[in-house]
N, C-alpha and C positions, 0 to 999 in steps of 0.2 A: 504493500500500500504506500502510496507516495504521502509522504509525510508533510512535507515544506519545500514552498520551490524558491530560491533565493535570484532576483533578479534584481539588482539593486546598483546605483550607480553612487553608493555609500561612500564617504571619504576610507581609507585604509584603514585609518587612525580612531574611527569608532565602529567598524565593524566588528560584530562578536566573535569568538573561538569557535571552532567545534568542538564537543566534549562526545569521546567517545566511550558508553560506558563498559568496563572491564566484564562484568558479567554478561552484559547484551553480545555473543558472537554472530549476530545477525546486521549489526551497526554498520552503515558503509555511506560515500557521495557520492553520486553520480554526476562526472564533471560534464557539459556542453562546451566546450572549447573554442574560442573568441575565430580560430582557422582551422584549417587542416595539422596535423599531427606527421606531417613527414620532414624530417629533421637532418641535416646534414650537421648541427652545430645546436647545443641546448645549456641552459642554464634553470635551473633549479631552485628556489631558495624556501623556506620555511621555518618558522619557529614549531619548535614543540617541548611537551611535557610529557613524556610516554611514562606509563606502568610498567616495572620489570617483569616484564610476562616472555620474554623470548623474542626473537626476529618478528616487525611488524612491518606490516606494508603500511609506507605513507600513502605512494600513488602509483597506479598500477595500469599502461595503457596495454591493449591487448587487442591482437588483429584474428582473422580467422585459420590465417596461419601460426601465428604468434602468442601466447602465452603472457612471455618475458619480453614484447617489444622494447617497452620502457617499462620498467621499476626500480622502484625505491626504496628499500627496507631501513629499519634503525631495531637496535637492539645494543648488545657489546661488540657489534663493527654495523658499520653501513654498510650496506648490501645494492649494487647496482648491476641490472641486468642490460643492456641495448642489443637487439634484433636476438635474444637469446643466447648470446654471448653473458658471464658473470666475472665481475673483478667485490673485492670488499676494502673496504679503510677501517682500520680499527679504531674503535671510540674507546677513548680515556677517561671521560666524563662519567664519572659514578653520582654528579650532584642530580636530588630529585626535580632542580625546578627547569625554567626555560633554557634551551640550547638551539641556537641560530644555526641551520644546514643551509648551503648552497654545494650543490655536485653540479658540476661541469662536463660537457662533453664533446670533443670536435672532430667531425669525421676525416678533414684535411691531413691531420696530425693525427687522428689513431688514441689519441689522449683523453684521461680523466681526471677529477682533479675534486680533494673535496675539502673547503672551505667550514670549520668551525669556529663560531662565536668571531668570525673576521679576519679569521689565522688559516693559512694555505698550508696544505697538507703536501705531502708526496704525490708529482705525479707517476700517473699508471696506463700502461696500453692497452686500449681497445676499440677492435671494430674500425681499424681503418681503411676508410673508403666507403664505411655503411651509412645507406639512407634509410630512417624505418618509414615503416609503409604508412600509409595514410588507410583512414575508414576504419580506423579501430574503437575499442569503447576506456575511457579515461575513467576511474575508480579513484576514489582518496577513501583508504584504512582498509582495505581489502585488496586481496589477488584473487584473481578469477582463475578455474580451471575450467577451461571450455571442455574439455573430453569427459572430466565428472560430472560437469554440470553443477562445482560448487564454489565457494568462496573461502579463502585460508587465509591464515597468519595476519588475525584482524587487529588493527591497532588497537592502543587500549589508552586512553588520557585525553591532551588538551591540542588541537594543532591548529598555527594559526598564520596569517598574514602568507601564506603560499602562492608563488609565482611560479611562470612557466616562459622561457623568453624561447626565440628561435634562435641566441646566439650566446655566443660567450660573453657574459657581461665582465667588464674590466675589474681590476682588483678595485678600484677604488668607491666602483659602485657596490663591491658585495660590502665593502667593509661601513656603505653610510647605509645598508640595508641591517647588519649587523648592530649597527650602532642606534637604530631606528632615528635616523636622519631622513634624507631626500629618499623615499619613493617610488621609482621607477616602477611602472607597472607594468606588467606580463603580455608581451603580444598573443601568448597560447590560452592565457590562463588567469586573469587578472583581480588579484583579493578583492571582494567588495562589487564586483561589475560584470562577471562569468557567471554565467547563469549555472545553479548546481540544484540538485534534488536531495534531500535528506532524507536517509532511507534507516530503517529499523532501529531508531531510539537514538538517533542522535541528536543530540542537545544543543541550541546556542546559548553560551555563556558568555560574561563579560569577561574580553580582552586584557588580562595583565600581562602582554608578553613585554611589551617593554616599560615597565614600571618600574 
């Protein structure tokens, strides 16, 4: 049952959280995507608060070929899939409260790259030369398995202020998105203005990611 359709051209900065709750493993968004979803170059960025519950998918796009086109997991490493290819970054962060991701990825260069709290990590290779496909379905807190017909490894806590660019945004923008400065908003994906459905128990609460 479609719960809440969010279509709002809200500032960033009072837009609510999503609160996804630990016990509901039905909770998931269904994103409607500002363009098409076929990427030679992406940028990523989101706050979150997860429950220590194991590997959770942030967002999950998937084709009818693809599964793993694009995903995003967090847990004790970040988890990044593109066209079904997998690399991980290991998270350090043992604090329970908000932590700023931004993953990068360019298919020129075969690279990945992930960005916590504003600090660049190791890059890592992948998928150079890959475009993913376009006509797939964009998920926030669930992965899909299209061959069972179910949904796994469902987030569990608060995520919030999430973008989707078609390119590599430069260091200086992830670190005033980190810093919750200027704004850039998402040509794929944009907090506040991308129309999304809230499906099985997901919550809007108020926004403390950068307080």
């Amino acid at each position: 049952m479609l719960a809440f359709l969010v279509i709002s051209d809200t500032k960033c900065s009072t837009f609510p959280a999503f609160y996804f709750p630990v016990e509901n493993i039905e909770s998931f968004v269904e994103v409607h995507p500002l363009r098409a979803v076929s990427l030679q170059a992406f940028t990523l960025c989101f706050w979150s608060r997860a429950q220590p519950v194991g590997s959770q998918t942030v967002l999950s796009y998937s084709t009818g070929e693809s599964d793993h086109e694009l995903v995003v997991t967090v847990g004790t490493e970040l988890g990044l899939w593109v066209g079904g290819h997998f690399l991980s970054f290991p998270l350090q962060q043992e604090a329970r409260g908000w932590l700023h991701h931004c993953v990068t990825w360019c298919s020129q260069e075969g690279t990945a790259n992930l960005w916590l709290n504003g600090a660049a990590g190791k890059a890592q290779s992948l998928q150079q030369g890959y475009v993913s496909q376009a006509g797939g379905t964009v998920l926030l807190g669930k992965a899909r398995d299209a061959l069972l017909g179910t949904f796994s490894n469902g987030f569990a806590g608060w995520l919030s202020r999430l973008g989707l660019w078609g390119r590599v945004l430069g260091a200086a923008e992830i670190r005033a998105l980190a810093l919750c400065r200027a704004q850039p908003r998402g040509d794929i994906i944009a907090w506040g203005q991308t129309p999304m459905a809230l499906l099985g128990g997901v919550l809007l609460q108020p926004d403390t990611s950068c307080h």
